[in-house]
Structures are given as C-alpha cells and as structure tokens.
N, C-alpha and C positions, 0 to 999 in steps of 0.2 A: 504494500500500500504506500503510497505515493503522501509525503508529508510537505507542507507548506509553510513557511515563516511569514506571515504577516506582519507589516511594523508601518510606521510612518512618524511625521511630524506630530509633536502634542501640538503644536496650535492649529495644527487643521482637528476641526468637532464634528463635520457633516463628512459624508465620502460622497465622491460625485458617482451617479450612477454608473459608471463606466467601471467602478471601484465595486460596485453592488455586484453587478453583472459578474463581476469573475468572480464575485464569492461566491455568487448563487451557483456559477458553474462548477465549483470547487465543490462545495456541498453535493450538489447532484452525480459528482463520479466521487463521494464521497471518501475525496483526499481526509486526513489528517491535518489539524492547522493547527501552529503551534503560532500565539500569540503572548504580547506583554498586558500585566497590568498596569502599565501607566493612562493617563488621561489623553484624550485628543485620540488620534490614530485607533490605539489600542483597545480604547473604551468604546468607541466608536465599531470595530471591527467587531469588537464582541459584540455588541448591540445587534448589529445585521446576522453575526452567526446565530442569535439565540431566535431572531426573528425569521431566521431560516429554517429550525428546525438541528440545525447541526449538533449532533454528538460526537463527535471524532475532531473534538477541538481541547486542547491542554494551554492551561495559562500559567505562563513561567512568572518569576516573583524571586525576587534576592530577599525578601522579608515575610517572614513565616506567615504572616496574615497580609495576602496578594493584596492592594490599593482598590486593582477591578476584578471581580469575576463575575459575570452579570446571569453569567450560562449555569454557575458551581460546576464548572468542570473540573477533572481533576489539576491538581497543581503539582507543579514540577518546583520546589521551592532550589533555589541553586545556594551555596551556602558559599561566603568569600569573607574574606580578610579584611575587606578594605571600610573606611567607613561609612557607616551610613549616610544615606542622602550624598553622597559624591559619582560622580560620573562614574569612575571603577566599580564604586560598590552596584550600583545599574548597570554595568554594561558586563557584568559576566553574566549577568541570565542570559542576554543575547548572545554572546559567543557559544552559551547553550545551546541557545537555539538554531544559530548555523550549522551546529556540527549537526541537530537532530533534522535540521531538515533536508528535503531534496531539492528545493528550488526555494528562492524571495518572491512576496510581491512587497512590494515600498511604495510607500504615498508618502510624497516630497515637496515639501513648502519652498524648494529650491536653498535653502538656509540649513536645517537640521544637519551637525555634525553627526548625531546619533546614529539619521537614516543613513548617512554615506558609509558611515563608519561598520553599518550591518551587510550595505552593500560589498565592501570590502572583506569583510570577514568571512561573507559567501563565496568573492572569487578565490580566495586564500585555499578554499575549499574544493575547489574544479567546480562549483557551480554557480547556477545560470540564478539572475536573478529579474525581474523584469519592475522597472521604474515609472509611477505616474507623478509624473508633474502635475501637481493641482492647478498654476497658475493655465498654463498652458492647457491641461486638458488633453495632452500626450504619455503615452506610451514610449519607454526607452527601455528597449533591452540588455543586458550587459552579458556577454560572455567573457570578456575578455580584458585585460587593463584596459587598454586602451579606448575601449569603450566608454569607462569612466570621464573622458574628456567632453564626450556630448551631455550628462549631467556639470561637469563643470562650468562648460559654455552658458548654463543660463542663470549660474551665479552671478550676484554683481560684486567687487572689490573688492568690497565691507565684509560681506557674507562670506565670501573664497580666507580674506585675511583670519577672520576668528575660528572657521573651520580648521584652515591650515595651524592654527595658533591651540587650538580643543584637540586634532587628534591626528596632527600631525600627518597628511594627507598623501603631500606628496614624496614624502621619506616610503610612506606604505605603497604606495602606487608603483616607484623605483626598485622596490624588494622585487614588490609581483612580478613588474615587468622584463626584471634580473631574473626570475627562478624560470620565467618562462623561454627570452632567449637561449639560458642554459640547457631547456631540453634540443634544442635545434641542433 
C-alpha cells in the first residue's frame, strides 16, 4: 500500500480545490497518509480526510498529546532531544515522515522553510514529491534537485534570504546534487 506525506504552509487555512481533488483521489485508491499536527496545512488536510471518510490516515506529533487530530487517528508520536516549541524539536516528526512515506504532496505559500525543507528531505530519499503553489494555483513536480529551482523561482529575496538563513537551502541542494552527479 502506497503511503502519502501530506504537509504544507501553516498560514494557508483553506486548501484550494485542486488540493481537495487529490485527497479525494488518495482516499478513493485508498493510499495511506501520513500527516502533521500543526495548524494551517495540516489541520486543514485532516479536516478534508475526516470529511472524506479516510481511515488509513496517521498523524505524527513530537508531543505526546498531537496539537490536531480531528480524525483520532492513530498517532505516530516521534520522541527527540531537542527543545520544545523549536524548529528541531518539529521537524523530526517530518523527517519521520519522509522516511515513512512513498511520495509528498506540499501546499506552499511560496515562503515556508518547513515545506521546502520536507521537500528536501523526500529527495534525500529517491522520492518524488509533487508541489502546489497556492498563490499560483500550480502544480510542480520535483524529482530531482534540480527541480527544486522552479519552486525557488517564485520566491521573492526576503523569502529565499530567511529560508536560506532557517534551513540552510542551498548547502542541502549542493549535497543532493553532489550525491547524484556521483552516481554518473
């Protein structure tokens, strides 16, 4: 069975139908979806799985009492080191959840270090992750680094500098794109 990392921007609250559409198709060949409890994206995503009917949904959580589970699905609590409330201590659920899925979908305020940074940690992984742009109202798919520069492209300056500055972008971009000329 085929598993699904769902994630996005917190400050997107609504998912644009285009966003509904692939859950609903998710649901109906009844993938696996492993989603976060945080707000925005997350909360949101589980809102439309619970409204879908979806059971084959798991909500990961670094804090034994997940922020959202709208569904009570089971939880995947991921246990870390780091402290509370800081980016590390949030972002090993997600490294969690890359390794547990087969494929991304990310909904992207074009801003979120987060989303890119899940994007990233699924190429890291040989997989595929597919990117909507909320402003835009597009689809980008990423196999591959270099893919990654058409999400870049529709950052502005601001956005590109405190990403690069939160999680270190294009040092990870240079890894991947090194491990991969090495297989050649």
């Amino acid at each position: 069975m085929k598993t699904v990392f769902v994630a996005g921007s917190i400050t997107i609250k609504k998912l644009a139908p285009q966003i509904v559409e692939r859950l609903k198709k998710i649901v109906d060949k009844n993938f696996n979806v492993v989603v976060g409890d945080a707000t925005g994206v997350d909360s949101s995503v589980q809102q439309e799985l619970l409204q879908l009917g979806c059971r084959a949904a798991t909500v990961f959580s670094s804090s034994i009492r997940p922020r959202n589970n709208l569904g009570s699905w089971p939880v995947n609590v991921v246990h870390t080191d780091h402290t509370p409330g800081t980016r590390a201590f949030f972002t090993a659920k997600d490294i969690k959840m890359a390794e547990a899925a087969d494929y991304g979908l990310m909904v992207w305020d074009t801003k979120s270090p987060g989303t890119l940074s899940n994007v990233i940690e699924l190429l890291s992984r040989k997989k595929y992750s597919v990117v909507f742009i909320n402003k835009s109202k597009e689809f980008i798919v990423i196999k591959e680094p270099k893919d990654v520069d058409k999400l870049i492209s529709c950052m502005s300056a601001s956005a590109l500098e405190k990403v690069e500055e939160k999680i270190k972008l294009s040092e990870r971009l240079a890894r991947l794109k090194n491990e991969q000329i090495a297989l050649i």
